[in-house]
Backbone as CSV, one residue per row, in Angstrom:
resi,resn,N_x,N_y,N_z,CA_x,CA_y,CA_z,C_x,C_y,C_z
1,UNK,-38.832,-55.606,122.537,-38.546,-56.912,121.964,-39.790,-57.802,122.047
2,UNK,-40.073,-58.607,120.776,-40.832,-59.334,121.226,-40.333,-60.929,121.266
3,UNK,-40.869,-61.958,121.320,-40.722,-63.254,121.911,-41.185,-64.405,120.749
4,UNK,-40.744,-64.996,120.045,-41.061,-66.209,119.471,-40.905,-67.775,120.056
5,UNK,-41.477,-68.202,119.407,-40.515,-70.344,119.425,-40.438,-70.498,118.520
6,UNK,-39.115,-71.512,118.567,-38.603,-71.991,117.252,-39.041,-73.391,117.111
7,UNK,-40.104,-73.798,118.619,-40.753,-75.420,118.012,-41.988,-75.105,118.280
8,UNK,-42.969,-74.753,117.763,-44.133,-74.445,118.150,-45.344,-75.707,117.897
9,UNK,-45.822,-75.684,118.717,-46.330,-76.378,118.238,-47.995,-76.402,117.058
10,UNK,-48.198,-77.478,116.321,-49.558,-77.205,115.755,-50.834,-77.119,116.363
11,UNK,-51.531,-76.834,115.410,-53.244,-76.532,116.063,-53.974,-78.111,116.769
12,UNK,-53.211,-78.821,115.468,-53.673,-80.437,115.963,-52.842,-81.097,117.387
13,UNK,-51.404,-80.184,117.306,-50.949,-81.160,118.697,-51.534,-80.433,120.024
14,UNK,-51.808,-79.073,119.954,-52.664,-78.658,120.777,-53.506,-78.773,121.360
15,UNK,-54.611,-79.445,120.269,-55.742,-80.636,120.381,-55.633,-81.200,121.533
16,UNK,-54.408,-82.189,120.708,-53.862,-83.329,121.490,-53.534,-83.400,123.184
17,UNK,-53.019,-82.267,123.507,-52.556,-81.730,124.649,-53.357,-81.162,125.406
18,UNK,-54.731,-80.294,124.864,-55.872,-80.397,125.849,-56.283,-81.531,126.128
19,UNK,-56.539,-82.370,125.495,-57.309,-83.964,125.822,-56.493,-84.400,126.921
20,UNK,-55.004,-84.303,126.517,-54.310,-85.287,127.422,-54.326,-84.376,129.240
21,UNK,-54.415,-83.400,128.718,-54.534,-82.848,129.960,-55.657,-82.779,130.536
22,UNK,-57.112,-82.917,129.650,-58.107,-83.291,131.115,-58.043,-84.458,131.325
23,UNK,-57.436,-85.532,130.707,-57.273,-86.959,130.819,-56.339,-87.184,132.284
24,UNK,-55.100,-85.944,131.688,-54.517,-86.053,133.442,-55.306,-85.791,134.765
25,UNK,-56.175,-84.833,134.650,-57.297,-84.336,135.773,-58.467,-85.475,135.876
26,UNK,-58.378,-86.027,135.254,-59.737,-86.856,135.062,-60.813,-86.341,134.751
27,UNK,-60.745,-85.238,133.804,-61.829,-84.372,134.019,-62.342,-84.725,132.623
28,UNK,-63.641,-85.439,131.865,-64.142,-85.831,130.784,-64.570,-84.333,129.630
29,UNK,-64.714,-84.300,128.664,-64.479,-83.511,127.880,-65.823,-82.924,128.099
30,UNK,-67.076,-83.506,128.259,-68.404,-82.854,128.514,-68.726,-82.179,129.560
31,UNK,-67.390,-81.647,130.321,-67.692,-80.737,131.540,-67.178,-79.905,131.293
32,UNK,-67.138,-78.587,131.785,-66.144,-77.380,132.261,-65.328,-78.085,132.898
33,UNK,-64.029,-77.469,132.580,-62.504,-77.905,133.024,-62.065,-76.949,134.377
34,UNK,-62.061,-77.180,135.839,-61.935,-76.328,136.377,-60.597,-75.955,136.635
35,UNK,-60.176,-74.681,135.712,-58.762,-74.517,135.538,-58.306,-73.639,136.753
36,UNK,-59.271,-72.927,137.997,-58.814,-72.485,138.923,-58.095,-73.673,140.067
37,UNK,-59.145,-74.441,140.291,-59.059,-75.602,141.188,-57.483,-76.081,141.315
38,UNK,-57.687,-76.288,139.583,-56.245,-77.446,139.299,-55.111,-76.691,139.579
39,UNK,-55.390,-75.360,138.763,-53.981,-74.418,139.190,-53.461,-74.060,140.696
40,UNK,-54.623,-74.239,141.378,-54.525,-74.034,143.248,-53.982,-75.484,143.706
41,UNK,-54.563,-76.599,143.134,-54.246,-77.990,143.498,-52.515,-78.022,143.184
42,UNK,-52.025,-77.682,141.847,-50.636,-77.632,141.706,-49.764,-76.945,142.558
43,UNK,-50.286,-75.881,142.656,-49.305,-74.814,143.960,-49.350,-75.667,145.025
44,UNK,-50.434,-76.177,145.686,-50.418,-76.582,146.681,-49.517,-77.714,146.543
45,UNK,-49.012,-78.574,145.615,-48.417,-79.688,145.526,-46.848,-79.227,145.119
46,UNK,-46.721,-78.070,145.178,-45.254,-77.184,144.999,-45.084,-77.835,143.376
47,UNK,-45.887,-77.826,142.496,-45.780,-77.976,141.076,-45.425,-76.777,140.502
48,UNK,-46.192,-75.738,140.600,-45.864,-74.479,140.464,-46.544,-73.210,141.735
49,UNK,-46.144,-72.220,141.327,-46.175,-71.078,142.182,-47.454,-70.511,141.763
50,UNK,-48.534,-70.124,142.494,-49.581,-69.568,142.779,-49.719,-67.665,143.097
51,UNK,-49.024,-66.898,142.405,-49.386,-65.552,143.195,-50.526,-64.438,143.116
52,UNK,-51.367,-63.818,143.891,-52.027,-63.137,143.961,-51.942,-61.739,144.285
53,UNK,-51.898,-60.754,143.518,-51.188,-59.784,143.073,-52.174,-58.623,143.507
54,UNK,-51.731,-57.678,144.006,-52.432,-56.543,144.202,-52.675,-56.302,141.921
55,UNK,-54.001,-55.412,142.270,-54.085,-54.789,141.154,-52.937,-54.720,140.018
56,UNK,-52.816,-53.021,140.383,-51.797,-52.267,139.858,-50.632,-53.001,139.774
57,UNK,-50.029,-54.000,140.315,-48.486,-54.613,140.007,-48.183,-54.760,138.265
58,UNK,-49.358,-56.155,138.102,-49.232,-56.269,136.871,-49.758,-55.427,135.481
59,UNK,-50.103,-54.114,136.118,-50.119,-53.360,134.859,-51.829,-53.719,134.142
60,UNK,-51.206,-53.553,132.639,-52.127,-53.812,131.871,-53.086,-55.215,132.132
61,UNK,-51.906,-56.211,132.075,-52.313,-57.749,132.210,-52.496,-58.185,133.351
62,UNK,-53.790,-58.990,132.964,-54.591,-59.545,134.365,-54.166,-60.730,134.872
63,UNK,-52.906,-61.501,134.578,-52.403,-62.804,134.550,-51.105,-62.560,134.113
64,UNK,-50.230,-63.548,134.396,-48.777,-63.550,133.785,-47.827,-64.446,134.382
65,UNK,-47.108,-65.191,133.467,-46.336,-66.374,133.642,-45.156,-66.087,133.658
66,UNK,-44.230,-66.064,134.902,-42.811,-65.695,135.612,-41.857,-67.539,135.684
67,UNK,-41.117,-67.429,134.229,-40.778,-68.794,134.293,-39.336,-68.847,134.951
68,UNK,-38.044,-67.861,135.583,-37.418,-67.667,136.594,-37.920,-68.619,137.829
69,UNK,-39.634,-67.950,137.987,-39.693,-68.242,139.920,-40.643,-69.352,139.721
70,UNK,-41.049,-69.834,138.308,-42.408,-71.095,138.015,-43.365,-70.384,139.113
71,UNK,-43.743,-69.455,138.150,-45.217,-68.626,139.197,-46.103,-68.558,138.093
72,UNK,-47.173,-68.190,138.094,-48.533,-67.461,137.673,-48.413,-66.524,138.388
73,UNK,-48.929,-65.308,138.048,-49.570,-64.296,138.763,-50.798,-63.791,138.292
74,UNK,-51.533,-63.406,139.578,-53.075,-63.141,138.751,-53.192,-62.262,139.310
75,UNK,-54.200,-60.718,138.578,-54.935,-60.185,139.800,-55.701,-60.326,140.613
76,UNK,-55.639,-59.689,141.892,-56.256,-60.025,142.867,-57.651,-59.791,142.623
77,UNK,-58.633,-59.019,141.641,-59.682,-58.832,141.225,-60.234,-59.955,140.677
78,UNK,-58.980,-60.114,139.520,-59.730,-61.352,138.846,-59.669,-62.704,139.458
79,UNK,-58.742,-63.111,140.656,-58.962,-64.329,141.296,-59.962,-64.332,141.911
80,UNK,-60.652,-63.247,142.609,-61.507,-63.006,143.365,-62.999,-63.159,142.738
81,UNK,-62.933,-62.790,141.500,-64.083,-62.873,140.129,-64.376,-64.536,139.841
82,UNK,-63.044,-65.192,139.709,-62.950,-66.475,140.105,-63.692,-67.471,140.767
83,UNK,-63.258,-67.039,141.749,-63.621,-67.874,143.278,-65.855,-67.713,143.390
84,UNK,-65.750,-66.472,142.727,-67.249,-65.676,142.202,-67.898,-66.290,141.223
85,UNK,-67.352,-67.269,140.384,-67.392,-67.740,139.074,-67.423,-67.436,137.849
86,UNK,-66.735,-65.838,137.776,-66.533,-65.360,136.797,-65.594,-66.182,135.680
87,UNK,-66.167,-66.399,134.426,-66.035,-67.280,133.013,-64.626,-66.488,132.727
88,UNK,-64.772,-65.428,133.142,-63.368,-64.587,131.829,-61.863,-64.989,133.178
89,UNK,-61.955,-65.608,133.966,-61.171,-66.024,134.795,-60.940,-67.231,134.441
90,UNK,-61.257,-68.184,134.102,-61.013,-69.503,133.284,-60.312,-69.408,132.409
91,UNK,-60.506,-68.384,131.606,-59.588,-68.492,130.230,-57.913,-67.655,130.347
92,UNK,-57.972,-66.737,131.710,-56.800,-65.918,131.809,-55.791,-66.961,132.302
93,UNK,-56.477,-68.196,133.312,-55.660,-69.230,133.734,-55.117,-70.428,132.887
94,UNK,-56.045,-70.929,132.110,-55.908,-71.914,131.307,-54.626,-71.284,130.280
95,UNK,-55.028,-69.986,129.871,-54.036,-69.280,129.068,-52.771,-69.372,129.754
96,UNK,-52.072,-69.037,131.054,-51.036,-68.795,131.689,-50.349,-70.551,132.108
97,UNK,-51.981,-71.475,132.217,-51.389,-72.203,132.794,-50.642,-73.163,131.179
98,UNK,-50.581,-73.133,130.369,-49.889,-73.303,128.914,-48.454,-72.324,128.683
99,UNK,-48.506,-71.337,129.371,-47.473,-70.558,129.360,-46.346,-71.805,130.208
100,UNK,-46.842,-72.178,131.343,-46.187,-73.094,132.406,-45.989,-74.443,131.685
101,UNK,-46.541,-75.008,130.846,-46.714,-76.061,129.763,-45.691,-75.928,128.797
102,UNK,-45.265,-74.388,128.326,-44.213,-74.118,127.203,-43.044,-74.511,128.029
103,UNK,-42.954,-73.891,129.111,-41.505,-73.521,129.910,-40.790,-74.944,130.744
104,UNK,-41.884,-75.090,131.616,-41.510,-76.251,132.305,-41.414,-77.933,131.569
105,UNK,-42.405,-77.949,131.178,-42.787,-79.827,130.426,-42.389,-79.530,129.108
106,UNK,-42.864,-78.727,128.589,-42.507,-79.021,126.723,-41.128,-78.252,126.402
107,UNK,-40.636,-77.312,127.038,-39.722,-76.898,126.633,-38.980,-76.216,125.602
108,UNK,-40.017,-75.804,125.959,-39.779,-74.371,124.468,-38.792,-73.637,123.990
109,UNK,-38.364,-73.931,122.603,-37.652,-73.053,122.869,-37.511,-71.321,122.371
110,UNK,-37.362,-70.587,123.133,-38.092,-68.989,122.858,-36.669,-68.214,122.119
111,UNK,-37.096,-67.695,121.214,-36.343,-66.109,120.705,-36.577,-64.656,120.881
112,UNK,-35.902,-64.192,121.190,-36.052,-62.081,121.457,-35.989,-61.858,119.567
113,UNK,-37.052,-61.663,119.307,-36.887,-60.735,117.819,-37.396,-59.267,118.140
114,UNK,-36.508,-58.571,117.397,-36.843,-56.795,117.441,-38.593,-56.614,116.981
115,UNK,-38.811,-56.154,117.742,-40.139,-55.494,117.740,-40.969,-55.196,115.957
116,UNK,-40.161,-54.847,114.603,-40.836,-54.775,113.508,-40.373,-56.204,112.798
117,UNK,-39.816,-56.809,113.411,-39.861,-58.262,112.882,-41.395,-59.319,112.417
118,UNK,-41.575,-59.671,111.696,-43.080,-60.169,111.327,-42.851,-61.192,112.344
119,UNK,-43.861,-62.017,113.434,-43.787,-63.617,113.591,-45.214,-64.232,113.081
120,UNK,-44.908,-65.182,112.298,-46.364,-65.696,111.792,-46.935,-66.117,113.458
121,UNK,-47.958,-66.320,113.450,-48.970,-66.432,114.585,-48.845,-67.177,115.180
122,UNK,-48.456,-69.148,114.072,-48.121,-69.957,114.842,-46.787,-70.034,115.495
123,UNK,-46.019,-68.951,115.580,-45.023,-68.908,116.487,-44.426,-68.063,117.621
124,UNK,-46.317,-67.698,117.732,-45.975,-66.605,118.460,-46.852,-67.492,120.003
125,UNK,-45.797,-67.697,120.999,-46.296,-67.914,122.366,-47.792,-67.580,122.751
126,UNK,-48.259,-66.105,122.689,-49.166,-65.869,123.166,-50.422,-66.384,122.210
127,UNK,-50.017,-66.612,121.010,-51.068,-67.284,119.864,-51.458,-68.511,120.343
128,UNK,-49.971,-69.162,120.729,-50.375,-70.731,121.385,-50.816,-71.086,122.643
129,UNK,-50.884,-69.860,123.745,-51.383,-69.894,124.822,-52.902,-70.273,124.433
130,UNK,-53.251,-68.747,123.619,-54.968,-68.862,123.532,-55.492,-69.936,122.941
131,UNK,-54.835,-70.593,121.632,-55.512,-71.115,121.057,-55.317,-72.908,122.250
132,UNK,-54.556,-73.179,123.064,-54.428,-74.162,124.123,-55.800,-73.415,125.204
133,UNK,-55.821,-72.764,125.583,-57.025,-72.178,126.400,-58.030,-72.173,125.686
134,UNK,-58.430,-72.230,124.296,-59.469,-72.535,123.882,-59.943,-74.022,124.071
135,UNK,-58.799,-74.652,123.454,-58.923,-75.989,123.371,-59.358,-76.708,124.307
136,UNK,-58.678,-76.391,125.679,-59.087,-76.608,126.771,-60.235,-76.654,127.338
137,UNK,-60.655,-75.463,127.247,-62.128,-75.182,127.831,-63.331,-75.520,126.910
138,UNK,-62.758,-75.603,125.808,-64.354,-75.908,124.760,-63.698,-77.291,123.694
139,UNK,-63.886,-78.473,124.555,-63.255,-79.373,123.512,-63.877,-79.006,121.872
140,UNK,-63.288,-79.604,120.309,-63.705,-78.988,119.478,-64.847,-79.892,119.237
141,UNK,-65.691,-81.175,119.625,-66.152,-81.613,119.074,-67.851,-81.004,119.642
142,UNK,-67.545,-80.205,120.411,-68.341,-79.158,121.070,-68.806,-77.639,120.504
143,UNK,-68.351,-77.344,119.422,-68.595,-76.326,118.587,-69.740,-76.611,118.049
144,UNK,-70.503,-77.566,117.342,-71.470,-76.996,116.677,-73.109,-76.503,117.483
145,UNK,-72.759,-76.918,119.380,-73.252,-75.769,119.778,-73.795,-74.536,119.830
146,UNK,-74.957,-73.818,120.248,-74.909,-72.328,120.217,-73.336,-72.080,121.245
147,UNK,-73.134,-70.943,120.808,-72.746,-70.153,121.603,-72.979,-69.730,123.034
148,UNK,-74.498,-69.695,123.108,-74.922,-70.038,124.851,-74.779,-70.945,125.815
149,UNK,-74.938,-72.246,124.647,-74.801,-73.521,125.149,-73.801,-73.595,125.760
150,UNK,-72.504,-73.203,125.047,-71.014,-73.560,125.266,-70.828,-72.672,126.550
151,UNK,-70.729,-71.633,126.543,-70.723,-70.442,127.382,-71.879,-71.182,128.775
152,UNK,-72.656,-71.917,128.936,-73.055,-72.200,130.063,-72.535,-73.651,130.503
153,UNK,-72.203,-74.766,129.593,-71.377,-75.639,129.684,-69.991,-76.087,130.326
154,UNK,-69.332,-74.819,129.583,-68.277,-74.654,129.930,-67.564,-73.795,130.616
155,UNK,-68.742,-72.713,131.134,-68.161,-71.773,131.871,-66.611,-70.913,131.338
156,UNK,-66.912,-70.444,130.113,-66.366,-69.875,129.353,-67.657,-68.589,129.126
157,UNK,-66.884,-67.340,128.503,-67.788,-65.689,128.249,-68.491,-66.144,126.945
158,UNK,-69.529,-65.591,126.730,-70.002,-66.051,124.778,-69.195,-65.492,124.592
159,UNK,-68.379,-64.088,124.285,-67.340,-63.824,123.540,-66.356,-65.238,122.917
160,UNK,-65.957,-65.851,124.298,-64.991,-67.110,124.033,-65.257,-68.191,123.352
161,UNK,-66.064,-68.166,123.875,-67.407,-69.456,122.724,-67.797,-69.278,121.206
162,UNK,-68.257,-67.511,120.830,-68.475,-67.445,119.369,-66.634,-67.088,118.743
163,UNK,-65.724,-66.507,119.739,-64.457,-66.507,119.244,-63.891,-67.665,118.327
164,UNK,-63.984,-69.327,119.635,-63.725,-70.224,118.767,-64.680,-70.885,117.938
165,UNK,-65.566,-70.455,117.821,-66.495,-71.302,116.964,-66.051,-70.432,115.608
166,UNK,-66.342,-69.257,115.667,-65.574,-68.233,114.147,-64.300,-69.133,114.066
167,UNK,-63.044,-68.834,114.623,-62.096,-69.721,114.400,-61.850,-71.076,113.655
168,UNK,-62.898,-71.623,114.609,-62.696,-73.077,113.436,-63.618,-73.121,112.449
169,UNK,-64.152,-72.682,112.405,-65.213,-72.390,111.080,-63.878,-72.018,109.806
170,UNK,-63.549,-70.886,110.497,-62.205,-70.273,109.084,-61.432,-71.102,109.080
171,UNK,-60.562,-71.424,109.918,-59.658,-72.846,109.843,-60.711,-74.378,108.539
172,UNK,-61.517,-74.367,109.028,-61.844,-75.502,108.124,-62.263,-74.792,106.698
173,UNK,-62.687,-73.692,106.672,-62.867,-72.997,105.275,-61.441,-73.022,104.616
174,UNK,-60.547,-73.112,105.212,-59.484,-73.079,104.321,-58.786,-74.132,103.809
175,UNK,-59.160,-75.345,103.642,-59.387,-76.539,103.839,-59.683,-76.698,102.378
């Protein structure tokens, strides 16, 4: 089965919702957003659940949002990559921590569709995770950047950096 919403939200309120959320951190748009910190700062404030996962538990995925127990789970590799300052750890959190954004505050609401069911993209959860973890970490008015730039700025991978810069490039080509 896979998973839809039936209120999804847009690319622009997404926007909206990174801003407001480093606005909640106080964290100004010309920095890296430190999405480990905040996610440790919340556990610690019993906002949500913090777990650190042997490897092998979670399988394939290096992260994952348990909205039953309001947890994250991460691997223990990649928190550890983290704490190391590994970039591709920023984006697995920021991603999960929007998963916690659907469930808890915005309130999503989710559907089980059979597996050959089409879902256009914008209604697919994990579409709106990434494209909120983009947003997050690379405000957009920060794209016309290299790619290095961003990627040392923001402590984001160049992968993540030329990802969204392609992205909104096509988004505005279609325009």
């Amino acid at each position: 089965m896979k998973i839809r919403t039936n209120n999804p939200l847009s690319v622009k309120r997404i926007e909206i919702l990174a801003k407001k959320t480093r606005e909640k951190f106080n964290i100004s748009e010309d920095v890296f957003f430190p999405i480990l910190d905040i996610v440790e700062q919340l556990s610690n404030e019993g906002i949500l659940n913090l777990e650190i996962c042997e490897d092998d538990e979670l399988g394939e995925a290096v992260g994952l949002y348990i909205k039953d127990t309001n947890t994250i789970k991460i691997k223990e590799s990649v928190y550890i990559d983290g704490l190391d300052g590994d970039y591709r750890t920023n984006f697995t959190l920021a991603h999960e921590y929007f998963h916690f954004l659907q469930n808890q505050v915005l309130k999503f609401d989710f559907v089980e569709v059979d597996d050959n069911e089409e879902i256009p993209a914008y209604s697919d959860p994990e579409w709106q995770a990434n494209e909120f973890a983009g947003q997050l970490l690379i405000p957009t008015k920060y794209i016309g950047l290299s790619y290095e730039e961003i990627s040392k700025l923001f402590h984001v991978t160049k992968e993540c950096a030329l990802t969204r810069q392609l992205y909104l490039k096509k988004r505005e080509n279609r325009k």
